[in-house]
N, C-alpha and C positions, 0 to 999 in steps of 0.2 A: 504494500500500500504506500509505501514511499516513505513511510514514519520514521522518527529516529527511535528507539529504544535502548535504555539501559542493560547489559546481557552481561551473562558466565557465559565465554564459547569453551565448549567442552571439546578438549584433543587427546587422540590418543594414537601411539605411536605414528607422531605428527603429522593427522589427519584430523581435521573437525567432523565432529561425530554427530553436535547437536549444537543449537544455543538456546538459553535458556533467558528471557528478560526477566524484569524486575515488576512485579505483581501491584504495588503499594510507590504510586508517585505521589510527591507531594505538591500541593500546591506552587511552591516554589519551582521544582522541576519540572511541571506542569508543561511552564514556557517552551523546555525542550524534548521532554520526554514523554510517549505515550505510555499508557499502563500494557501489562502482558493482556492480548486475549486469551476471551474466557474459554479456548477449546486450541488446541495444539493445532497449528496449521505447517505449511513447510517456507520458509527462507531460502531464497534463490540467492546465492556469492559466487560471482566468476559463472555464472550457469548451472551449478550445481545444486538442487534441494536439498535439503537438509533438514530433521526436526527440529520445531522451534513453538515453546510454548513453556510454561510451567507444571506440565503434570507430563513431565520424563522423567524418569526412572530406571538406573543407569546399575544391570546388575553384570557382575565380573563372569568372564567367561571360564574362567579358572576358578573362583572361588566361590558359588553359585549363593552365599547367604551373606555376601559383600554386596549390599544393594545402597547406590549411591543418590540422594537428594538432594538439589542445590536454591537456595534464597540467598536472595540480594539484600543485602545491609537491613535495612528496619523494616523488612517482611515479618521477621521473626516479629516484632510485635502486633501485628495482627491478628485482631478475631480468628479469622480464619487463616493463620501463616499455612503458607505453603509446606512446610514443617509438617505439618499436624497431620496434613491428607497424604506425606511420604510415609510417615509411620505408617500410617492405619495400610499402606498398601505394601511395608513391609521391610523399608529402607531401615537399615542399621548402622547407615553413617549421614548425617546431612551438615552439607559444604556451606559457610557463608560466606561470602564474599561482599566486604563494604571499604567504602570511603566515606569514614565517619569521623567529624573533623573532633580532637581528641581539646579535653575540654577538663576543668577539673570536678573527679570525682567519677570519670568517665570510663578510666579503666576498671573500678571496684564496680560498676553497675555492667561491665561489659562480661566480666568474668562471674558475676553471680548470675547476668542473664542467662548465657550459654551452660553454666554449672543448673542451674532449673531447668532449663529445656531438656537437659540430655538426662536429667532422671524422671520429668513429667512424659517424657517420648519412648523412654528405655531404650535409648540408642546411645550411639558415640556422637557428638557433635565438633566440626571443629571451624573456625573461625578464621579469618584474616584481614585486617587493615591494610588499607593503600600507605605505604611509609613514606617517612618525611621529608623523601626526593619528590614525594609528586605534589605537596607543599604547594600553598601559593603567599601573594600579600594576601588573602582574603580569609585565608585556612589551612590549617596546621593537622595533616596525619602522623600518628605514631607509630605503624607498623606491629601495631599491639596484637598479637595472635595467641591463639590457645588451642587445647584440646582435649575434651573433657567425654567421660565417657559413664552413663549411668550414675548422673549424680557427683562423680568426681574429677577433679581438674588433674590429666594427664602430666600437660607439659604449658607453659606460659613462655612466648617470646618477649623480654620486658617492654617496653616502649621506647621509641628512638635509639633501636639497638640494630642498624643495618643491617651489620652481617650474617646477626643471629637467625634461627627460624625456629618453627615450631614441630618439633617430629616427637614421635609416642608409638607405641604399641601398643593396636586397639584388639581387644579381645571382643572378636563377631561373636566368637559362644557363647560368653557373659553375657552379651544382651541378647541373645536368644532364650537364653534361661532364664534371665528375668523378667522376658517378653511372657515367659510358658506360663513361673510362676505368679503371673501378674493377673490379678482381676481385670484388674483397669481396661489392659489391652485386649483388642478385637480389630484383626486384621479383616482388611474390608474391600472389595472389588468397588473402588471407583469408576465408572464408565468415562473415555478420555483418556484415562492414559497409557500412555506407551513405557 
């Protein structure tokens, strides 16, 4: 449709496999950005289609209960985060990808948000900030990453810490298990996605 959108392009063994936009614009972005639609369509780059929507669900060919969901920056706090509908379809890791300008008191709200989500989901979640080479006069990223997994924080990359990154070892079983022994959860056939 000619729109600009905010996206995760998803690659693997560098190929783009999918892109995923950004669900939740805000008013402010508004100017530039449309929201994800509400049904997966395909994105034509260089002539090529591609899926491109928010209900992809991205599961390993090798490790078949590695199932990967991806939200854009302050998805996660939505009613309905994109988050909530990868669980219920079975994701046990979901990706976030933001440029969230880093602000004080923003790291301890960023790392209890992600530390709630991944034991409200029973999944691993992991995080990452634009760092603060992509900086401007207007706003300031820290590069602040995490990963957290059923409730608990993995690994933390501090903030303004370039070189550093964020790596862990996620135990899929453990959140399968606590997936099993969980009331809570109920995996659910959402119609839509791929």
């Amino acid at each position: 449709d000619g729109g600009l959108y905010n996206c995760a392009v998803h690659i693997f063994n560098g190929k783009i496999i999918a892109v995923v936009p950004k669900k939740n614009i805000t008013n402010e972005a508004s100017r530039y950005f449309l929201e994800a639609p509400n049904q997966n369509e395909n994105i034509y780059i260089n002539g090529v289609a591609y899926p491109f929507g928010n209900k992809i669900l991205f599961v390993s060919n090798y490790y078949h209960d590695l199932k990967i969901g991806t939200e854009i920056n302050d998805d996660i706090n939505l009613i309905s985060a994109p988050s909530i509908q990868y669980a219920e379809m079975g994701a046990t890791l979901i990706c976030n990808l933001g440029a969230t300008p880093e602000l004080v008191g923003s790291k301890d709200y960023k790392e209890s948000l992600i530390k709630v989500n991944s034991l409200k989901l029973s999944s691993a979640y992991a995080m990452s900030n634009a760092t603060y080479s992509e900086s401007s006069g207007e706003v300031v990223y820290s590069g602040h990453q995490l990963i957290a997994e059923t409730g608990h924080i993995l690994d933390i990359c501090p903030a303004f810490n370039e070189k550093a990154s964020s790596i862990a070892d996620i135990d899929i079983e453990k959140v399968i298990k606590v997936r099993t022994r969980s009331k809570d959860y109920r995996r659910k056939e959402i119609p839509g996605f791929i």
